[in-house]
TILUMLO-318767 format. One record per residue (C-alpha): residue in three letters; residue number from 0; chain; x, y, z. Coordinates in pm, whole numbers. Layout:
BEGIN
+---------+-----+--------+--------+--------+--------+
! residuo ! num ! cadena !      x !      y !      z !
+---------+-----+--------+--------+--------+--------+
!     ALA ! NUM !      A !      X !      Y !      Z !
...
+---------+-----+--------+--------+--------+--------+
//
This chain:
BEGIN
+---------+-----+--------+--------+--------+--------+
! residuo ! num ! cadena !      x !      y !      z !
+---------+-----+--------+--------+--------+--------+
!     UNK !   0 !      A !    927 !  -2617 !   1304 !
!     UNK !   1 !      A !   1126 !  -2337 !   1454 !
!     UNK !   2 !      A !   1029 !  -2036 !   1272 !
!     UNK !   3 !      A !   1279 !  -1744 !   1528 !
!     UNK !   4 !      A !   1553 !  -1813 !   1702 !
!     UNK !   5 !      A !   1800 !  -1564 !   1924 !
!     UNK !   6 !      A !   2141 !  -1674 !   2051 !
!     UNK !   7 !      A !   2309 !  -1472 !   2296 !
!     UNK !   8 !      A !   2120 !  -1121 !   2254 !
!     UNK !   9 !      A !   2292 !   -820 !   2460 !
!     UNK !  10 !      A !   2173 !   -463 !   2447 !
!     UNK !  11 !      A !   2252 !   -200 !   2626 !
!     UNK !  12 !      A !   2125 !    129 !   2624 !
!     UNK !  13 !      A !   2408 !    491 !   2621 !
!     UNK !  14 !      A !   2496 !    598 !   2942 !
!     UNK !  15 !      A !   2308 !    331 !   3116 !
!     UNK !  16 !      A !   2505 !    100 !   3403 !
!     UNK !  17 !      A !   2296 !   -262 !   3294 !
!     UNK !  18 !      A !   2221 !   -432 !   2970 !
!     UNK !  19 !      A !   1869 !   -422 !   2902 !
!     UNK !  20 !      A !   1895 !   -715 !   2768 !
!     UNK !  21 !      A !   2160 !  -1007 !   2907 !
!     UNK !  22 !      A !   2248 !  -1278 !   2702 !
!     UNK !  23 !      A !   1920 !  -1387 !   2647 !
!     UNK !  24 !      A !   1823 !  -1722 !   2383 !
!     UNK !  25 !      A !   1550 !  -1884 !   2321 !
!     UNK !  26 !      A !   1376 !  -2005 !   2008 !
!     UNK !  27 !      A !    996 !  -2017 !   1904 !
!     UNK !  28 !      A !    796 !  -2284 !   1733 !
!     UNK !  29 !      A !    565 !  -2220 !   1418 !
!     UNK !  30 !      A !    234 !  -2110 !   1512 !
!     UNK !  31 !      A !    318 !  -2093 !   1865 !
!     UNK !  32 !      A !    215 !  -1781 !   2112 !
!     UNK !  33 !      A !    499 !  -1693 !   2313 !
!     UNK !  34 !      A !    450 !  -1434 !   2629 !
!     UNK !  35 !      A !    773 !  -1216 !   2720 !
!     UNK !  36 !      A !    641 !  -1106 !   3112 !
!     UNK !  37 !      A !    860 !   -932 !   3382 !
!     UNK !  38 !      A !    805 !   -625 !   3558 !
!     UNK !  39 !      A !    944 !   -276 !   3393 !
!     UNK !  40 !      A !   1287 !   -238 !   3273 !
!     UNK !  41 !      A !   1284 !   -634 !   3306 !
!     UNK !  42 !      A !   1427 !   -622 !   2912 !
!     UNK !  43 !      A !   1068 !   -769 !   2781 !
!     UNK !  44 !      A !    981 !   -449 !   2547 !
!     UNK !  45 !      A !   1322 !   -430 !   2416 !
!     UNK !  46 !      A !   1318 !   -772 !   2324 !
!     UNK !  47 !      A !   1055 !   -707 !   2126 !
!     UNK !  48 !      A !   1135 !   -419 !   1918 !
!     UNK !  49 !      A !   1469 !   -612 !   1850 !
!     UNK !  50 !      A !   1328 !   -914 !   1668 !
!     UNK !  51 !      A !   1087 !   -627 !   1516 !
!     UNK !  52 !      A !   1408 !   -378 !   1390 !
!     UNK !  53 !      A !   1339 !   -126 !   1558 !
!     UNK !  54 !      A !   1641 !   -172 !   1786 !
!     UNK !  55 !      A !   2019 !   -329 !   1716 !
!     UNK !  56 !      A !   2173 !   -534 !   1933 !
!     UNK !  57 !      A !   2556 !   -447 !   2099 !
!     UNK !  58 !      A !   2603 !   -891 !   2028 !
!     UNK !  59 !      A !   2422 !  -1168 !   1992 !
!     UNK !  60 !      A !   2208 !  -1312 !   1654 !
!     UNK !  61 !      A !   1873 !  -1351 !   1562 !
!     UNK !  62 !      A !   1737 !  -1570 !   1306 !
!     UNK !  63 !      A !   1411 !  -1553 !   1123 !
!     UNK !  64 !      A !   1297 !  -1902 !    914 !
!     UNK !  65 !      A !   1644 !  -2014 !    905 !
!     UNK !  66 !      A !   1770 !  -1655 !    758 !
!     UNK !  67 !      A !   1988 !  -1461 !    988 !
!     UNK !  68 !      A !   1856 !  -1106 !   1029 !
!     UNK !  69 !      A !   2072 !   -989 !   1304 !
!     UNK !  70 !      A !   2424 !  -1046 !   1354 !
!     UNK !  71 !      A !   2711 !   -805 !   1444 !
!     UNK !  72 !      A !   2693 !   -516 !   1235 !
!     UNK !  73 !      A !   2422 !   -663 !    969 !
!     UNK !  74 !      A !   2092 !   -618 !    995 !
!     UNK !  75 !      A !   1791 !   -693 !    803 !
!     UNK !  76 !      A !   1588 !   -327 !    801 !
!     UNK !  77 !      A !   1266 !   -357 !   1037 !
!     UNK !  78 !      A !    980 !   -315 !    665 !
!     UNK !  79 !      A !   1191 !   -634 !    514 !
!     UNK !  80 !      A !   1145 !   -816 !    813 !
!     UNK !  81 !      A !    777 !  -1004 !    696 !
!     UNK !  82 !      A !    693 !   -914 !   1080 !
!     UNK !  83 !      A !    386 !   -788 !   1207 !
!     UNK !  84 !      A !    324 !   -457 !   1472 !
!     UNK !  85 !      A !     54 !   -432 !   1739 !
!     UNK !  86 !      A !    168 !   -114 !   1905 !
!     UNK !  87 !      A !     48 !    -26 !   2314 !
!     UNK !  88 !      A !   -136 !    268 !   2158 !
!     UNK !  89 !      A !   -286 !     64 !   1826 !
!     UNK !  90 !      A !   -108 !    345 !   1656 !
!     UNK !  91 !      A !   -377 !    402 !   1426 !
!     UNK !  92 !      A !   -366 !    702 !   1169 !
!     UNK !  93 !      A !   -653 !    930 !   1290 !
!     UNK !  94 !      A !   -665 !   1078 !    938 !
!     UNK !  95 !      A !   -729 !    709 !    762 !
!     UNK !  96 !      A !  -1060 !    527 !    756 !
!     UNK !  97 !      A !  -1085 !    182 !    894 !
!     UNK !  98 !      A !  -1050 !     79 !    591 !
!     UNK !  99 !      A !   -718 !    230 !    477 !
!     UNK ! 100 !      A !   -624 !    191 !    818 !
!     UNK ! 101 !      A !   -596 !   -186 !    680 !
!     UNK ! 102 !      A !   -513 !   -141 !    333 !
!     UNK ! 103 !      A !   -193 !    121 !    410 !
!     UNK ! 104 !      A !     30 !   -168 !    451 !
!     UNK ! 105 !      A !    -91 !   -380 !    132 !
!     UNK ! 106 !      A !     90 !   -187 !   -101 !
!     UNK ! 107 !      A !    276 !   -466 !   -229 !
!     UNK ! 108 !      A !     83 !   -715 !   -199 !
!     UNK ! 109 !      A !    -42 !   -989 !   -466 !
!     UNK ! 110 !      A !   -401 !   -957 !   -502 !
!     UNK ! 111 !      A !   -645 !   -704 !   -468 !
!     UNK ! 112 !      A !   -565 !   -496 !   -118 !
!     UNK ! 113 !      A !   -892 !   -359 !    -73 !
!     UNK ! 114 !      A !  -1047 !   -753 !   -108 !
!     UNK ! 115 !      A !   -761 !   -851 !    152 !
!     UNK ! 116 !      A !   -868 !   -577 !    402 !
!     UNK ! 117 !      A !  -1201 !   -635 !    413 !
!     UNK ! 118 !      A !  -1143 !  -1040 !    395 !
!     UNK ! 119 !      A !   -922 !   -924 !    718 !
!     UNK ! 120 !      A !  -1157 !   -692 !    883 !
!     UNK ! 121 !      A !  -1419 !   -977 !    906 !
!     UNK ! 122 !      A !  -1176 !  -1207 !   1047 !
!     UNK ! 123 !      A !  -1130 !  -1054 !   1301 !
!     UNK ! 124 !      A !  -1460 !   -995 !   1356 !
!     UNK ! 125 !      A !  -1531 !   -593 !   1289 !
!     UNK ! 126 !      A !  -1833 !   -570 !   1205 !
!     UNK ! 127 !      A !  -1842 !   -196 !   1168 !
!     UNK ! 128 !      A !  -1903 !     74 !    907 !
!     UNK ! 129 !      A !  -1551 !     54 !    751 !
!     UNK ! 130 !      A !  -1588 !    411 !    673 !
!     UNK ! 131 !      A !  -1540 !    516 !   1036 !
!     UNK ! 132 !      A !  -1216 !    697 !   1164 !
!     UNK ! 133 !      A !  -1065 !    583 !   1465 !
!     UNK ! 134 !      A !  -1168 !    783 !   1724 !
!     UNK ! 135 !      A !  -1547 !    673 !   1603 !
!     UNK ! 136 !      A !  -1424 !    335 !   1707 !
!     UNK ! 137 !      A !  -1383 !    169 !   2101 !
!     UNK ! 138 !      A !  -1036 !     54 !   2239 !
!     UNK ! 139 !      A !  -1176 !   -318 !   2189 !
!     UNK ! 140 !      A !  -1242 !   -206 !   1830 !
!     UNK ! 141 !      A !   -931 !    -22 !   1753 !
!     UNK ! 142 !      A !   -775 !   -307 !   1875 !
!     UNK ! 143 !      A !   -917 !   -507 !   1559 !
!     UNK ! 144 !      A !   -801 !   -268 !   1336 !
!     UNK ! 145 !      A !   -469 !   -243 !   1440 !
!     UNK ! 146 !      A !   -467 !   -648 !   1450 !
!     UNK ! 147 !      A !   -635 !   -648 !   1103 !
!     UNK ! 148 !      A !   -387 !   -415 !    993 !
!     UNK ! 149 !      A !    -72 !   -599 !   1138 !
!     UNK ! 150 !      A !   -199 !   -951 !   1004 !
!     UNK ! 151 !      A !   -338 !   -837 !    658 !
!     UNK ! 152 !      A !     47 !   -874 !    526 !
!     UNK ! 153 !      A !     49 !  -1229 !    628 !
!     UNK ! 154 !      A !    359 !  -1188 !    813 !
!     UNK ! 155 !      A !    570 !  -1471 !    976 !
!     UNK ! 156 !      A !    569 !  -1343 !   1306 !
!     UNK ! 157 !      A !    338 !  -1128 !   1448 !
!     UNK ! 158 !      A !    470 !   -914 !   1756 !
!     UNK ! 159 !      A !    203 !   -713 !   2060 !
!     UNK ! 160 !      A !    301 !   -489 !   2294 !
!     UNK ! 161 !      A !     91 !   -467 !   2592 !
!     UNK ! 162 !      A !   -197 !   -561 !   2372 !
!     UNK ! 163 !      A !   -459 !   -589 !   2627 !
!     UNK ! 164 !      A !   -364 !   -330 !   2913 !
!     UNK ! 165 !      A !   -611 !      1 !   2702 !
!     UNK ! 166 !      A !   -872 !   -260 !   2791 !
!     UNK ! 167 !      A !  -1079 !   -223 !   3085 !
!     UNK ! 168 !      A !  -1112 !   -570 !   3324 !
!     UNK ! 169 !      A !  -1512 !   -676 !   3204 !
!     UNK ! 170 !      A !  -1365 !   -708 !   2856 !
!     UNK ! 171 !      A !  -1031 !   -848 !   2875 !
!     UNK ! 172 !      A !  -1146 !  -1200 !   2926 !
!     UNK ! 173 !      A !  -1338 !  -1200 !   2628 !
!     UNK ! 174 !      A !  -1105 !   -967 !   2449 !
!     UNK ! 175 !      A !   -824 !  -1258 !   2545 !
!     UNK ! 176 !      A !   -966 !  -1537 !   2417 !
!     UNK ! 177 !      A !  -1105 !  -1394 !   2090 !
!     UNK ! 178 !      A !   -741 !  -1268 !   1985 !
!     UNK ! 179 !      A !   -625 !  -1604 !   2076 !
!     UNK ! 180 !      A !   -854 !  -1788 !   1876 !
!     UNK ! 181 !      A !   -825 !  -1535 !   1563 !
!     UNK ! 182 !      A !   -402 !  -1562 !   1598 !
!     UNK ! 183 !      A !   -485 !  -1984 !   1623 !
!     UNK ! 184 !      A !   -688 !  -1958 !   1333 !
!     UNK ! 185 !      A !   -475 !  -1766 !   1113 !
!     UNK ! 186 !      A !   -170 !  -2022 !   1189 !
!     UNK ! 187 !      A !     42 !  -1712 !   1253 !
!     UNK ! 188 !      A !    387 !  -1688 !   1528 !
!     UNK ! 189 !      A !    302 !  -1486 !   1763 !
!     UNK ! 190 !      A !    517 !  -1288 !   2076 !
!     UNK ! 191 !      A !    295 !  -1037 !   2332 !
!     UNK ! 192 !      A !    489 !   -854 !   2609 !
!     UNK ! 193 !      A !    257 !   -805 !   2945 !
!     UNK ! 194 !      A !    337 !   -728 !   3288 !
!     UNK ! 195 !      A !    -39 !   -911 !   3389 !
!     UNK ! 196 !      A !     47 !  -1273 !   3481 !
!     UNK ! 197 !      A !   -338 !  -1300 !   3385 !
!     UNK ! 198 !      A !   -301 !  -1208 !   3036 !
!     UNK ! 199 !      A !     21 !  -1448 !   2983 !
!     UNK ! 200 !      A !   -115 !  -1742 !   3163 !
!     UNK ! 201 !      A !   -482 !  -1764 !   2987 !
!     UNK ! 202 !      A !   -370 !  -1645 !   2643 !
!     UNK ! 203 !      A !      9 !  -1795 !   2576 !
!     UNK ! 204 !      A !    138 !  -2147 !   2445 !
!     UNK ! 205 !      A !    481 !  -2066 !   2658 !
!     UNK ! 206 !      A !    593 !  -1800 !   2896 !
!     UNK ! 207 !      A !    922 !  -1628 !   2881 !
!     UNK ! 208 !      A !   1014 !  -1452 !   3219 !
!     UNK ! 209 !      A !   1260 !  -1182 !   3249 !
!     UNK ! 210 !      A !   1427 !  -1017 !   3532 !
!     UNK ! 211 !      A !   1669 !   -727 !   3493 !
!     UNK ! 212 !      A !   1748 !   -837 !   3130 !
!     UNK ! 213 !      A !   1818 !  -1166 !   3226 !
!     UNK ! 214 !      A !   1550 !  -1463 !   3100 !
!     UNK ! 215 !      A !   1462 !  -1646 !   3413 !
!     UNK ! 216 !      A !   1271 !  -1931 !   3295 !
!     UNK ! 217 !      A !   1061 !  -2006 !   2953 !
!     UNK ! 218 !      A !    823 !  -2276 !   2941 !
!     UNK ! 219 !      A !    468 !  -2348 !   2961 !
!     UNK ! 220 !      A !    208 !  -2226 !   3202 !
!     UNK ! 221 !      A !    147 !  -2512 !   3427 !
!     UNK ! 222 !      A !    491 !  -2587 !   3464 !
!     UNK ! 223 !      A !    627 !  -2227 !   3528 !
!     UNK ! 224 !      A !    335 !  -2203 !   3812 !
!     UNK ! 225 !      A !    370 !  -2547 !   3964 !
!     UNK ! 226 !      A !    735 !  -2587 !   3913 !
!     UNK ! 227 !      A !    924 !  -2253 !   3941 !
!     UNK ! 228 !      A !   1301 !  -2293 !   3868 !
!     UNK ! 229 !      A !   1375 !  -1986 !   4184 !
!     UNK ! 230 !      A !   1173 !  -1781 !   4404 !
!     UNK ! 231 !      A !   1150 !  -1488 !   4156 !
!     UNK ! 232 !      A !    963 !  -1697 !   3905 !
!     UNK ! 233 !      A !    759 !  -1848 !   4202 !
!     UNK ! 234 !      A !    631 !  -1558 !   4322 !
!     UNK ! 235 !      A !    602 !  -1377 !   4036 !
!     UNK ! 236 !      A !    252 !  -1574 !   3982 !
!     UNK ! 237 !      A !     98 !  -1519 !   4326 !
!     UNK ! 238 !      A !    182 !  -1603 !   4661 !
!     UNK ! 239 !      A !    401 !  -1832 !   4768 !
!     UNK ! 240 !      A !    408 !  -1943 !   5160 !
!     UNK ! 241 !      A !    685 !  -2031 !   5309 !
!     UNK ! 242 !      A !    718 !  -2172 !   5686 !
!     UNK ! 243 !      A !   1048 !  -2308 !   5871 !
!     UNK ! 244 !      A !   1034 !  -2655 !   5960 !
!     UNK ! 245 !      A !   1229 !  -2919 !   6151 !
!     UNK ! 246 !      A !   1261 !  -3277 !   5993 !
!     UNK ! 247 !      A !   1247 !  -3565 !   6226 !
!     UNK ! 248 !      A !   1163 !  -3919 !   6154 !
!     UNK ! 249 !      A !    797 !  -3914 !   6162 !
!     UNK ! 250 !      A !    721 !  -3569 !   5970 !
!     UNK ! 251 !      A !    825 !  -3193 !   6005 !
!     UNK ! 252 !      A !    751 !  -2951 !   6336 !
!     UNK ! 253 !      A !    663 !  -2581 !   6244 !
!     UNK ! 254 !      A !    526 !  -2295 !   6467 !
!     UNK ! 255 !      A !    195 !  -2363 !   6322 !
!     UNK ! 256 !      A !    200 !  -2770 !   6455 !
!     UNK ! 257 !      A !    330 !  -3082 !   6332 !
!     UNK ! 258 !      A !    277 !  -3230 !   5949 !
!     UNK ! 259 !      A !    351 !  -3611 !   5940 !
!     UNK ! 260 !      A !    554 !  -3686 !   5644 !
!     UNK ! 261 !      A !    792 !  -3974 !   5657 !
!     UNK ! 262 !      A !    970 !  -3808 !   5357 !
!     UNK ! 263 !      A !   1130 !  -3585 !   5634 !
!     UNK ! 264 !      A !   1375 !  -3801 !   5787 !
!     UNK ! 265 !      A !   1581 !  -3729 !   5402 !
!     UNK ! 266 !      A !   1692 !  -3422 !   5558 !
!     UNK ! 267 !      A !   1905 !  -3320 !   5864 !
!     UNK ! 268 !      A !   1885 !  -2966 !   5924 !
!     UNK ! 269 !      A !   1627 !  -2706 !   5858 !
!     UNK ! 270 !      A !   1427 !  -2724 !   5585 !
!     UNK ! 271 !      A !   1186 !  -2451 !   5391 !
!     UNK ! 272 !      A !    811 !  -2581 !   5322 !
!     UNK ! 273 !      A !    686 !  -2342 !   5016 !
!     UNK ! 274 !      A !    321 !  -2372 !   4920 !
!     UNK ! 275 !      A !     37 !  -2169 !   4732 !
!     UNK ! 276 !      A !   -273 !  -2049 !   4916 !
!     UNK ! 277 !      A !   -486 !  -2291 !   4702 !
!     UNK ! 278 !      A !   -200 !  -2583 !   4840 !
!     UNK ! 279 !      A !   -361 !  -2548 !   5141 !
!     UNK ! 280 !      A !   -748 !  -2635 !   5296 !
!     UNK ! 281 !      A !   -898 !  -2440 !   5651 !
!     UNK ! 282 !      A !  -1090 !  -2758 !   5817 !
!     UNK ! 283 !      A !  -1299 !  -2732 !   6116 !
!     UNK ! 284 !      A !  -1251 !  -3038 !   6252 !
!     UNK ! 285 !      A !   -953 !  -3155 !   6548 !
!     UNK ! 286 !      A !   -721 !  -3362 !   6501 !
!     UNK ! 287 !      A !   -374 !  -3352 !   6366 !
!     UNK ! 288 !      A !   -324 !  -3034 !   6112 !
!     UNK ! 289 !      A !   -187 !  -2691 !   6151 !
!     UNK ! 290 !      A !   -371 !  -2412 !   6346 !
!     UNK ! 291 !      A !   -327 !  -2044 !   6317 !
!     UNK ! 292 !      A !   -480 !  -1712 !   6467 !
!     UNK ! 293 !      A !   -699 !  -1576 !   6237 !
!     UNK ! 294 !      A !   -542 !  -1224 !   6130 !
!     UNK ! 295 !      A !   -799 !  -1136 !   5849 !
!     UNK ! 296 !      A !  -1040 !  -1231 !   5577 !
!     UNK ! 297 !      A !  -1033 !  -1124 !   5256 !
!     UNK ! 298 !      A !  -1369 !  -1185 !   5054 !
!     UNK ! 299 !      A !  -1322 !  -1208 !   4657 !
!     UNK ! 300 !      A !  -1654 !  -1352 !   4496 !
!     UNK ! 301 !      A !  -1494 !  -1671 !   4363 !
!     UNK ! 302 !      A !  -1293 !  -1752 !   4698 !
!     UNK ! 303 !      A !  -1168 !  -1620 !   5004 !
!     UNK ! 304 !      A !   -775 !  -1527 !   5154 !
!     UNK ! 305 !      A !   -760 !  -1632 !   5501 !
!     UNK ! 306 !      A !   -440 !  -1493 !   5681 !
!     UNK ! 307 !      A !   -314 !  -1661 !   5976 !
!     UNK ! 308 !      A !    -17 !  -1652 !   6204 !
!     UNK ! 309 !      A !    183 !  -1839 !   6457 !
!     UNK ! 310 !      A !    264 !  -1734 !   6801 !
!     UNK ! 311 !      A !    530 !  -1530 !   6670 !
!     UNK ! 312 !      A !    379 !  -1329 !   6421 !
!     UNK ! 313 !      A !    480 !  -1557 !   6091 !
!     UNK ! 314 !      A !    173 !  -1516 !   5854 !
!     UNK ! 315 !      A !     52 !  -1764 !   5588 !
!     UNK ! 316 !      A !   -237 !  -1732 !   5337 !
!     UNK ! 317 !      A !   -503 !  -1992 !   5257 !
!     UNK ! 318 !      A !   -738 !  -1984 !   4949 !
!     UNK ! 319 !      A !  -1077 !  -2144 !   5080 !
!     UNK ! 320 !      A !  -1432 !  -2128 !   4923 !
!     UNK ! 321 !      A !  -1644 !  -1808 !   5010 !
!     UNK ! 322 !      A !  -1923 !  -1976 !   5164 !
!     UNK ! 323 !      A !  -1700 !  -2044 !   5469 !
!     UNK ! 324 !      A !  -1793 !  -1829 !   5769 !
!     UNK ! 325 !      A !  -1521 !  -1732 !   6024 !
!     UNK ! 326 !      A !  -1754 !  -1532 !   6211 !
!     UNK ! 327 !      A !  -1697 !  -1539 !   6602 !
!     UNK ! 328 !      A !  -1356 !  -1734 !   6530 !
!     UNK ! 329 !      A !  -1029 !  -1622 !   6633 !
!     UNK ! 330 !      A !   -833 !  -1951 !   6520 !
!     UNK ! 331 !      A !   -878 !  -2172 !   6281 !
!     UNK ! 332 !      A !   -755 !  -2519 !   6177 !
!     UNK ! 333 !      A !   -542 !  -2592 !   5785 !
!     UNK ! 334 !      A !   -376 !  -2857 !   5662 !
!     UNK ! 335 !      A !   -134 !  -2906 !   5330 !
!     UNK ! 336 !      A !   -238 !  -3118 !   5058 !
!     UNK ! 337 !      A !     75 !  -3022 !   4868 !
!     UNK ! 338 !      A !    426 !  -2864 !   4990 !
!     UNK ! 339 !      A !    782 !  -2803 !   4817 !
!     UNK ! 340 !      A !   1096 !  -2859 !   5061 !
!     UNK ! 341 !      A !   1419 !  -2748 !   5041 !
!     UNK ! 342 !      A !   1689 !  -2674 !   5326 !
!     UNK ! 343 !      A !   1704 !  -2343 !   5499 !
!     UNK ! 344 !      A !   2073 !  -2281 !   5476 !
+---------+-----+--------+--------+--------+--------+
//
């Protein structure tokens, strides 16, 4: 069921030259967890505060269960909204206990609000002395209560800005996959904006990528990493080599060596081959595969980078395990297990 939808959003901010946001639609499913990623002033964080209210667009409609809360002039105010806030900062009140923290925006609601926070609290796993203030509290913690506080409402949608960048990199991955599986649990809509590719790709259902206001591509993980509708959303996960190639009938001749590929003879100029690191395996042995002078290693734990480059300088990176040694080597063998092609001009 689609629970938001937004046709043709435009904003644009006084006195500045570009729309923040450019005619931008997409829609979101019913307990789905939706990622808006770009890098800053890519439109992502204005996106978000206007499906929350804070913001108006210039055109453009926005739609919330089927009721319209955004178009032209008319606008549903932000508190009528039934939408959720995880702000960058938790925006916490320093003066309010844990506790109040939760209840403050249970006002209204049916039921008994201190029951609700505390039935809250625990579901997303505080385990603390409610009584506490804040600044008692850790970022992971605060980040509870602000969750807690944002979910307590029941709201349809729930909307986080940068919800994981206070965090420091041991506790993100658990930090990730806990708020996933409290959002999953709760059955509530959920949209996070993050620059980290990290955080969108091991935490979101789909991935919404925008570049200077404009939405590049939405869809889900694997296929936004393996296939990229343009280079922007290519490399904007990681690497992407590219070498120049010439087709012939038998396969494709690069400065690196020859890759047989009968596929080739389809084309009849130049042609791009674009692959990731991992796309790629170093192999000791001789034979027919690609060879490269070894420009450096990079160690990371889990793998290795090697960089290598053709006799005129062209570089390429391939992902191999770490328990390769390169030591005394000043070449080294690779071959492609998987390439894209397209022509070069």
């Amino acid at each position: 069921m689609r629970i938001l939808s937004l046709q043709h959003i435009n904003k644009k901010y006084n006195k500045a030259d570009e729309f923040a946001v450019n005619d931008v639609s997409f829609d979101v499913e019913e307990g789905e967890i939706l990622a808006l990623v770009g890098e800053s002033g890519s439109g992502k964080t204005t996106l978000l505060r206007l499906i929350a209210g804070l913001e108006h667009p210039d055109s453009g409609s926005i739609s919330l269960l089927g009721q319209t809360i955004v178009e032209g002039v008319r606008s549903v105010p932000a508190h009528e909204r039934q939408v959720g806030m995880v702000f960058q900062d938790y925006a916490l009140f320093p003066h309010l206990t844990i506790l109040e923290n939760v209840k403050f925006g249970l006002k209204k609601a049916k039921g008994n609000p201190e029951q609700i926070a505390l039935e809250t609290l625990k579901l997303v796993g505080l385990k603390e002395d409610f009584s506490k203030y804040p600044h008692q509290l850790s970022g992971g913690q605060q980040q509870r209560v602000a969750l807690a506080r944002a979910i307590a409402p029941n709201p349809k949608i729930l909307l986080m800005d940068e919800p994981f960048s206070n965090l420091d990199a041991l506790l993100k991955d658990q930090v990730r996959e806990e708020i996933r599986q409290i959002i999953k649990k709760t059955g509530i809509t959920a949209i996070f904006v993050t620059h980290d590719t990290k955080d969108a790709l091991s935490t979101a259902d789909r991935i919404a990528i925008l570049h200077k206001g404009y939405l590049q591509q939405i869809d889900i993980p694997k296929n936004l990493y393996e296939n990229p509708v343009n280079p922007y959303v290519a490399n904007f996960f990681g690497k992407r080599n590219e070498i120049l190639a010439t087709p012939t009938e038998e396969g494709y001749y690069t400065t690196f060596g020859f890759i047989a590929d009968p596929e080739a003879k389809k084309f009849t100029g130049k042609v791009l081959l674009h692959f990731r690191p991992e796309h790629g395996e170093v192999v000791q042995r001789d034979g027919q595969q690609l060879t490269g002078k070894i420009v450096k290693i990079s160690y990371f734990g889990s793998h290795q980078m090697v960089k290598l480059a053709d006799d005129e300088g062209k570089r390429v990176i391939i992902r191999t395990n770490p328990g390769r040694s390169f030591e005394g080597l000043e070449r080294a063998n690779f071959y492609l297990w998987k390439y894209e092609v397209e022509e070069a001009f």
